[in-house]
LUMSEKOL-417374 format. One record per residue (C-alpha): residue number from 1; residue in one letter; x, y, z. Coordinates in Angstrom, 3 decimals. Layout:
N
{NUM 'A' {X Y Z}};
...
This chain:
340
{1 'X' {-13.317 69.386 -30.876}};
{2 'X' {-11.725 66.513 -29.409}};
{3 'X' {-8.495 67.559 -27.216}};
{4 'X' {-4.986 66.821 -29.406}};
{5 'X' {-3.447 65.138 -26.471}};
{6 'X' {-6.435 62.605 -25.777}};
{7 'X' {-6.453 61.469 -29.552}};
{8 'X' {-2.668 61.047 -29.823}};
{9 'X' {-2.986 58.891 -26.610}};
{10 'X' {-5.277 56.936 -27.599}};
{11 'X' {-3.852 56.381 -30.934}};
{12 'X' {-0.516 55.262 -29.509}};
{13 'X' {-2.582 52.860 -27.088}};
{14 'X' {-4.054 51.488 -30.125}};
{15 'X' {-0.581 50.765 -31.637}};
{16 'X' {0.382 49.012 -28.628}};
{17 'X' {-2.793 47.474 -28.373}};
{18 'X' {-3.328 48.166 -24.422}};
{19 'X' {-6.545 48.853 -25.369}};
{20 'X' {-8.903 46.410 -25.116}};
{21 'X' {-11.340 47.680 -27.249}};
{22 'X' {-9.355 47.391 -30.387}};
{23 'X' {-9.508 45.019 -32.664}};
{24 'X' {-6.569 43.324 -34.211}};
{25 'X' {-7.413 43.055 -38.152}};
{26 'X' {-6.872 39.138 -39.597}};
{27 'X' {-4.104 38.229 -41.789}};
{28 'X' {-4.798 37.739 -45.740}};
{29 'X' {-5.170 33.912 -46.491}};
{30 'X' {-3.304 34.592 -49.374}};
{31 'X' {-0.286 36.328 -47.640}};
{32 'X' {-0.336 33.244 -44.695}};
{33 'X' {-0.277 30.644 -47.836}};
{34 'X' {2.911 32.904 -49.426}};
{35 'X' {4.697 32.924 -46.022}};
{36 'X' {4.116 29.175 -45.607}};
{37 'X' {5.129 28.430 -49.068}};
{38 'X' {8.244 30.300 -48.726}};
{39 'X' {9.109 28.774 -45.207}};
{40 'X' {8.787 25.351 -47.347}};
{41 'X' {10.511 25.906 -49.980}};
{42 'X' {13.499 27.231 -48.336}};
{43 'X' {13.510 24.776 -45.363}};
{44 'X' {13.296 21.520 -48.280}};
{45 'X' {16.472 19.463 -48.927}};
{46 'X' {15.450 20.138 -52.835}};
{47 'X' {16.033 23.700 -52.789}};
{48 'X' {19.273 23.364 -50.677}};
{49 'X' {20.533 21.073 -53.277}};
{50 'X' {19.550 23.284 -56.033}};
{51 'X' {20.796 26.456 -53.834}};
{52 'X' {24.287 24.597 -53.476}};
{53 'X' {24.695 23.803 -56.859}};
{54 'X' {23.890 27.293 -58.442}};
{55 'X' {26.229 29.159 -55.822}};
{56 'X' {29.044 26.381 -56.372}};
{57 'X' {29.270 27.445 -59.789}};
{58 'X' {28.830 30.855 -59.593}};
{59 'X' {32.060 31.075 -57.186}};
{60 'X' {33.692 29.330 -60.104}};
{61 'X' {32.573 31.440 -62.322}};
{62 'X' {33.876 34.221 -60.700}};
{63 'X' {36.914 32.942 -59.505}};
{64 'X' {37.888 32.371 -63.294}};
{65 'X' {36.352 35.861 -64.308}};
{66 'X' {38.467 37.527 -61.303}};
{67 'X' {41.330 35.814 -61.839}};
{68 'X' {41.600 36.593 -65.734}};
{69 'X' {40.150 40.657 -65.207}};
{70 'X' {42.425 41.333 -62.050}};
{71 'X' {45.842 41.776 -63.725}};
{72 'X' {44.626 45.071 -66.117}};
{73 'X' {41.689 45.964 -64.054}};
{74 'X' {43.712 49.040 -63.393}};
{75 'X' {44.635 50.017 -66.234}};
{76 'X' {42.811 53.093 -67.470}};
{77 'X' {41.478 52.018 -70.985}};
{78 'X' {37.443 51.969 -72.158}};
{79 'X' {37.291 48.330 -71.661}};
{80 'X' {37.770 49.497 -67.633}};
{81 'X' {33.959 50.955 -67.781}};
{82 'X' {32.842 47.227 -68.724}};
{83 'X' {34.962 45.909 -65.819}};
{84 'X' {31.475 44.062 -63.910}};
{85 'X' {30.212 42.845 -67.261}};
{86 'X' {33.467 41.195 -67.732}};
{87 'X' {33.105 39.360 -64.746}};
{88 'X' {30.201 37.710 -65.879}};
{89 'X' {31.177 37.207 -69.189}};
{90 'X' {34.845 36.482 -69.300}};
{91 'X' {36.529 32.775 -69.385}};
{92 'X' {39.670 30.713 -69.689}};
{93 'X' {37.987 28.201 -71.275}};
{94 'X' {37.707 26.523 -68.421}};
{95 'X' {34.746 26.895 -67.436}};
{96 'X' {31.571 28.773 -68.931}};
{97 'X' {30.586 32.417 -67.465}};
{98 'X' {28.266 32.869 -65.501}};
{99 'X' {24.834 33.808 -67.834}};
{100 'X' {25.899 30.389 -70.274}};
{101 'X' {25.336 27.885 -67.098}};
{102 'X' {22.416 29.783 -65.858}};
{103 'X' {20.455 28.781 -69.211}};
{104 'X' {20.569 25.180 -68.119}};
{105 'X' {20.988 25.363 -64.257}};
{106 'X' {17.840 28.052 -64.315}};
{107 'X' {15.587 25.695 -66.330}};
{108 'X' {16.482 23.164 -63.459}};
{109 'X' {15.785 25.026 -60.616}};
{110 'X' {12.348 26.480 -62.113}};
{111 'X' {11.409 22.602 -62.694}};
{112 'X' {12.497 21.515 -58.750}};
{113 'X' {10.352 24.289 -57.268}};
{114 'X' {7.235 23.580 -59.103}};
{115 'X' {6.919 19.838 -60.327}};
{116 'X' {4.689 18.617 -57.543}};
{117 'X' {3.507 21.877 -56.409}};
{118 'X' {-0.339 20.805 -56.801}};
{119 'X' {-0.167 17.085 -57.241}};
{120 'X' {1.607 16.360 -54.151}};
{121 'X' {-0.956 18.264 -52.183}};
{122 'X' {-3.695 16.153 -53.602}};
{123 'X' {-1.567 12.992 -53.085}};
{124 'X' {-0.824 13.683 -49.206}};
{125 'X' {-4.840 14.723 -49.126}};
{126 'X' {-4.266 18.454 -47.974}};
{127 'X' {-5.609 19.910 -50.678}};
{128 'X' {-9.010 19.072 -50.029}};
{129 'X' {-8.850 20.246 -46.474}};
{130 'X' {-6.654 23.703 -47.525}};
{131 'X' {-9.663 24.294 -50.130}};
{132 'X' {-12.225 23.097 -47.768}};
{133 'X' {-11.168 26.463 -45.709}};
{134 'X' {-12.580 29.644 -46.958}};
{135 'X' {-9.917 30.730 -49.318}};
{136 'X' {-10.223 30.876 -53.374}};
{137 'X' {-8.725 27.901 -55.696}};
{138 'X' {-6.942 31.049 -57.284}};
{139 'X' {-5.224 32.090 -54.074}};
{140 'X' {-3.526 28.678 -53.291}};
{141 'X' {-2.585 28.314 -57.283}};
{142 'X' {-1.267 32.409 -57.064}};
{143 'X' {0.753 31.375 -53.938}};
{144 'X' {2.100 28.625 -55.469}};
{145 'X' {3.443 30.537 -58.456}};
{146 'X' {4.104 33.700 -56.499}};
{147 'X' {6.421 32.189 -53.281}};
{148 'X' {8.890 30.387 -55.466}};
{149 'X' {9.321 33.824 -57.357}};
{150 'X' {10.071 35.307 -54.275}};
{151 'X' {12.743 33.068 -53.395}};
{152 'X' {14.327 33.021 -56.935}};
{153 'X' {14.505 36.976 -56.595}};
{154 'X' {15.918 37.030 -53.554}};
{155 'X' {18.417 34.505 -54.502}};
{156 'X' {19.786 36.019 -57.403}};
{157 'X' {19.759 39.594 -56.158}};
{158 'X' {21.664 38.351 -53.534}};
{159 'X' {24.155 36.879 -55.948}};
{160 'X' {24.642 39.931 -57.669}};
{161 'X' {25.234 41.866 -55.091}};
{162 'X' {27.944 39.805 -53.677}};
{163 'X' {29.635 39.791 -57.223}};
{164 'X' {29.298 43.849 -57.186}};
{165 'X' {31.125 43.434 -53.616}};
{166 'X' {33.805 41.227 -54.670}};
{167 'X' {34.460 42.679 -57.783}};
{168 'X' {34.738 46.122 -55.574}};
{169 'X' {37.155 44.686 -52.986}};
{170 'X' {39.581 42.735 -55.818}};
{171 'X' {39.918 45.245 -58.177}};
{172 'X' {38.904 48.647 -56.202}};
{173 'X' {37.098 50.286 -59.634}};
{174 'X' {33.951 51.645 -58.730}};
{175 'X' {30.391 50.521 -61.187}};
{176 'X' {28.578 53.049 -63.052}};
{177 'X' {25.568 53.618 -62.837}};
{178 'X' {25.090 52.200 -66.225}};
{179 'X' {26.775 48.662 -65.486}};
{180 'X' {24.427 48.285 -62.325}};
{181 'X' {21.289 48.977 -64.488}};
{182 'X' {22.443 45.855 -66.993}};
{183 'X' {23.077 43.884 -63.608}};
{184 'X' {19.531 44.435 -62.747}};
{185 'X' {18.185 43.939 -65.684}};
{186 'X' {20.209 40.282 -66.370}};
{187 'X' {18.815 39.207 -63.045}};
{188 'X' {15.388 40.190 -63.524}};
{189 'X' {15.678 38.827 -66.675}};
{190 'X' {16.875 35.384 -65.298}};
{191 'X' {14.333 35.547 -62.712}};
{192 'X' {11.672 36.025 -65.723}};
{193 'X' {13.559 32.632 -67.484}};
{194 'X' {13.344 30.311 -64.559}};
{195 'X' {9.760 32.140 -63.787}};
{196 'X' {8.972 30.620 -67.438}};
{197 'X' {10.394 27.020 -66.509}};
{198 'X' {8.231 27.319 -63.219}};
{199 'X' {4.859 27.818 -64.696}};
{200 'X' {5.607 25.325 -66.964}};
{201 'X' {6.181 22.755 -63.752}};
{202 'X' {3.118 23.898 -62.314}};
{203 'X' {1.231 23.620 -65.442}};
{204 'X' {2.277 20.120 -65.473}};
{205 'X' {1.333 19.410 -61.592}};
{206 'X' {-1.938 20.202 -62.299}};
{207 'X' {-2.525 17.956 -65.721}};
{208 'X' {-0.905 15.206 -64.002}};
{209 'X' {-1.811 13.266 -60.738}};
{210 'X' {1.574 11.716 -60.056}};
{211 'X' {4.549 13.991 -59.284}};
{212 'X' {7.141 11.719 -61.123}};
{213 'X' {5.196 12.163 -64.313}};
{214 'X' {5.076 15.876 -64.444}};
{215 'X' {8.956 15.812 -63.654}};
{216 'X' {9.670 13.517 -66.273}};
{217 'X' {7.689 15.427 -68.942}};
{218 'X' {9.210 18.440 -67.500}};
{219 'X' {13.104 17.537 -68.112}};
{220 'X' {12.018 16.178 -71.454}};
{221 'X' {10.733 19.095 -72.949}};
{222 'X' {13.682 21.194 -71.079}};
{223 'X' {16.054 18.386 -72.962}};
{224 'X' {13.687 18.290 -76.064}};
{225 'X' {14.621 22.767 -76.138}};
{226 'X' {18.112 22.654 -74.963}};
{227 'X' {19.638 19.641 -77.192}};
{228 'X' {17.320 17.823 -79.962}};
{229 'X' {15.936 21.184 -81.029}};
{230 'X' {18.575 22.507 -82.367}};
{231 'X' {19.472 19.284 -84.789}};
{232 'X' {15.886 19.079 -85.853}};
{233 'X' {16.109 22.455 -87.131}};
{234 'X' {19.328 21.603 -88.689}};
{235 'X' {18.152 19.171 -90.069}};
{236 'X' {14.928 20.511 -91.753}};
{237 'X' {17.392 23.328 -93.198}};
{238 'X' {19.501 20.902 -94.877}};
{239 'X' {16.552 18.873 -96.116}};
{240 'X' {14.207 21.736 -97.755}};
{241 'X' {16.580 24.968 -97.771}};
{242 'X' {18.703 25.568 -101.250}};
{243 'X' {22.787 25.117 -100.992}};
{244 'X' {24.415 28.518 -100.004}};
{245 'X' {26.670 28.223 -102.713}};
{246 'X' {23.619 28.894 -105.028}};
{247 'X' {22.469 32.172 -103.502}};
{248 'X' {23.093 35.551 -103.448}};
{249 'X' {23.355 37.365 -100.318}};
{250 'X' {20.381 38.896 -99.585}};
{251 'X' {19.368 35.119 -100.148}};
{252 'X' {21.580 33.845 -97.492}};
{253 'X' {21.012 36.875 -94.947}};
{254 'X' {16.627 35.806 -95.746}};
{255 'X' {17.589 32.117 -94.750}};
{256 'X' {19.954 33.140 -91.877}};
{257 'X' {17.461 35.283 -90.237}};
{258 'X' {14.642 32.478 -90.980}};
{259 'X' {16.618 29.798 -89.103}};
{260 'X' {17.693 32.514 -86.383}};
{261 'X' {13.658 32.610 -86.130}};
{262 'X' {12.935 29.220 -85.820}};
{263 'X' {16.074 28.542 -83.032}};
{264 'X' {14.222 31.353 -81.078}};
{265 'X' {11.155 29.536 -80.418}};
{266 'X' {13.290 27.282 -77.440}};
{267 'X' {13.235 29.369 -74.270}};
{268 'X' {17.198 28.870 -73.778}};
{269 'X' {17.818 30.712 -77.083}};
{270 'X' {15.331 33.648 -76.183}};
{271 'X' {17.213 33.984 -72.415}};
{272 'X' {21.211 33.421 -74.612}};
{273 'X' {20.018 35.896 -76.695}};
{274 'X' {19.037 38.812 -74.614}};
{275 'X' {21.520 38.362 -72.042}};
{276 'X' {24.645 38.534 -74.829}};
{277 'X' {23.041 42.221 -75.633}};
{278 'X' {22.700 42.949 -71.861}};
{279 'X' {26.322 42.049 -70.893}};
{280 'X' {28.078 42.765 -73.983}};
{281 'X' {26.553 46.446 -75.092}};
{282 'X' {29.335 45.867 -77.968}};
{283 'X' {26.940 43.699 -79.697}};
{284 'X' {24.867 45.403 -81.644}};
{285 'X' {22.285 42.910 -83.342}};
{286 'X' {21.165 39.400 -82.956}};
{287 'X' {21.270 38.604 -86.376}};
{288 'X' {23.666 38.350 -89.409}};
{289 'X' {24.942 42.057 -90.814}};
{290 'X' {25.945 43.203 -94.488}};
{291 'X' {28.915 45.026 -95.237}};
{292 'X' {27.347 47.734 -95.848}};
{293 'X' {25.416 47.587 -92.509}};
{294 'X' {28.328 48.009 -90.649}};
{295 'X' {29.892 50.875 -93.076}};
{296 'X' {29.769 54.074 -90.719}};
{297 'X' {29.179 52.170 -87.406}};
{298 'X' {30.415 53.670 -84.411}};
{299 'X' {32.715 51.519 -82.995}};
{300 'X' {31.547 52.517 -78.997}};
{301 'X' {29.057 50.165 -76.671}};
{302 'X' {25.496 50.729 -76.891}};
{303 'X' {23.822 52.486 -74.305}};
{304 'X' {20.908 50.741 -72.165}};
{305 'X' {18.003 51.789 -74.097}};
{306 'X' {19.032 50.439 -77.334}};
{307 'X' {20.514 47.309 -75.504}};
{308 'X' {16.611 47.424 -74.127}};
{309 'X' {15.271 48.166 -77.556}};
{310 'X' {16.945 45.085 -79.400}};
{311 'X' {15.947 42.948 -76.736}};
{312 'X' {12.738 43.451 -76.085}};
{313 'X' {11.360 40.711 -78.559}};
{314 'X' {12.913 38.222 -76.221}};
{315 'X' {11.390 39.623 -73.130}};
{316 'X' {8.034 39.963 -74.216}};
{317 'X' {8.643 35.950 -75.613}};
{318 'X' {9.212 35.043 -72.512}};
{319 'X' {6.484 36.988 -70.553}};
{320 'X' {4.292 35.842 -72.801}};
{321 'X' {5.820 32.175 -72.685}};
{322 'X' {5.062 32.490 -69.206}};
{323 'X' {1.768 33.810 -69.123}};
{324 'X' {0.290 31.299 -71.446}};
{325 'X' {1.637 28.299 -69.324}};
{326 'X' {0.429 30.200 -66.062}};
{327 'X' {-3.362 30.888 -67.707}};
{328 'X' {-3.373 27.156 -69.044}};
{329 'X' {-2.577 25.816 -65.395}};
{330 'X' {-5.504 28.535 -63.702}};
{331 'X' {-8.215 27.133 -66.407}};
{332 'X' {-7.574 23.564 -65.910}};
{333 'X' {-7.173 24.096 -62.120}};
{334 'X' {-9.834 25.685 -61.429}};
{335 'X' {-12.220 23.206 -63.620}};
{336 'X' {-10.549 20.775 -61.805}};
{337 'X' {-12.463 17.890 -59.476}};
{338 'X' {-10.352 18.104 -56.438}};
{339 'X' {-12.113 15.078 -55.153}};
{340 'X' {-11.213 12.843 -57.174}};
């Protein structure tokens, strides 16, 4: 048997690579693409912009939110256990909290980071010599999708851990445990939104050779979702549905929910929807309720799991929102003439 103090030895030389003998194992190609994606997206005037205007308003946002919590923030009442949901959900009017300006500002910053993610390789002509390397087409399309994530994570963790700091040095009441877990889960779930918006972009870069075209037909269908939508369907329920004054209730509660359904196919409304059960646990369903419904309701927040429970039609719309767009990019990407 080999002496203990002769292995360890030349285990540590090994780790400090004095021996020569050893051989340093090569990096991934896919984790030097990630790194190199990330150093680009965070050194490009684009994402400064974007990364100027989203913390702009979310000092705002607090700032209002602060100012209109921090005069009964001490007092000891149940609203005190909401305390960091308020601060993301309460207004003067002023200006909108928090979660309403990330529905549009998110869809923006998904469609900066990924617009011209494949085109303007092929336009600049490094694409053919990155693929000419010996790395997959899925790797480069994987890093493209996966480095942006990063950065959106790390951005909005950071966010929300500077509003769990301020919120602790302002007011001096401690989170729960339970408040933290809906902070988590509203930032994952805006990092699953703009992750949604971003495979869309890059879905886009790859149908279309020219950069300004896949931007365009990006902020159109992100306009098309966020504005027109909305008075289409408005206006197909006024054209076809029967006057309310007509029906019963059951009637009206059918059509209510049916229109509810058709507003939820637009990304915004899935990402309004879920977050309003997330930061509010006093809501306690996303559609119309009956009188009778609500006879014998507790009148106390809901805990996370049901909060979970009533939202998890919206998450799984949006992973699967996201997936689709993602898949759709990989097929026509990869049966893609790169040459050309």
């Amino acid at each position: 048997m080999e002496n203990p103090a002769i292995y360890f030895k030349g285990l540590f030389l090994r780790k400090i690579k004095i021996n020569p003998i050893a051989v340093e194992r090569p990096a991934s190609p896919f984790g030097i693409m990630v790194r190199k994606e990330i150093a680009d997206q965070v050194r490009s005037w684009r994402f400064i912009v974007l990364l100027a205007l989203i913390v702009l308003t979310f000092i705002a946002s607090m700032y209002v939110s602060l100012a209109n919590i921090k005069p009964g923030a001490g007092v000891n009442e149940p609203e005190r256990f909401l305390l960091y949901l308020k601060i993301l959900t309460t207004t003067d009017g002023s200006l909108p909290s928090f979660h309403i300006f990330m529905s549009f500002l998110g869809a923006i910053l998904g469609i900066g980071l990924g617009f011209d993610a494949v085109n303007a390789e092929q336009q600049n002509g490094t694409l053919i010599r990155l693929l000419a390397q010996p790395i997959y087409r899925d790797n480069f399309l994987l890093a493209k999708f996966i480095s942006p994530l990063i950065v959106i994570t790390t951005l909005f963790l950071s966010l929300a851990l500077l509003m769990i700091g301020g919120g602790l040095l302002i007011t001096g009441v401690m989170i729960e445990w339970v408040e933290l877990l809906r902070i988590l889960a509203f930032t994952l779930l805006t990092v699953l939104y703009v992750g949604f918006w971003l495979s869309l972009s890059i879905l886009l870069s790859v149908k279309f050779k020219q950069a300004t075209t896949s931007a365009l037909t990006a902020i159109g269908i992100w306009l098309f979702f966020t504005i027109f939508y909305k008075i289409v369907v408005n206006m197909i329920v006024k054209a076809f549905l029967p006057d309310p004054a007509f029906l019963l209730q059951e009637d009206i509660l059918y059509y209510n929910n049916l229109i509810l359904d058709l507003l939820r196919i637009s990304p915004g409304q899935l990402y309004t929807d879920a977050t309003t059960v997330l930061l509010m646990p006093a809501v306690r369903s996303l559609g119309a309720l009956t009188v009778e419904q609500m006879a014998g309701a507790i009148p106390t927040p809901l805990s996370f799991r049901e909060s979970i429970m009533i939202v998890w039609p919206q998450l799984t719309g949006l992973i699967a929102a996201t997936t689709v767009c993602f898949a759709l990019a990989y097929y026509w990407f990869m049966r893609r003439e790169i040459r050309s």
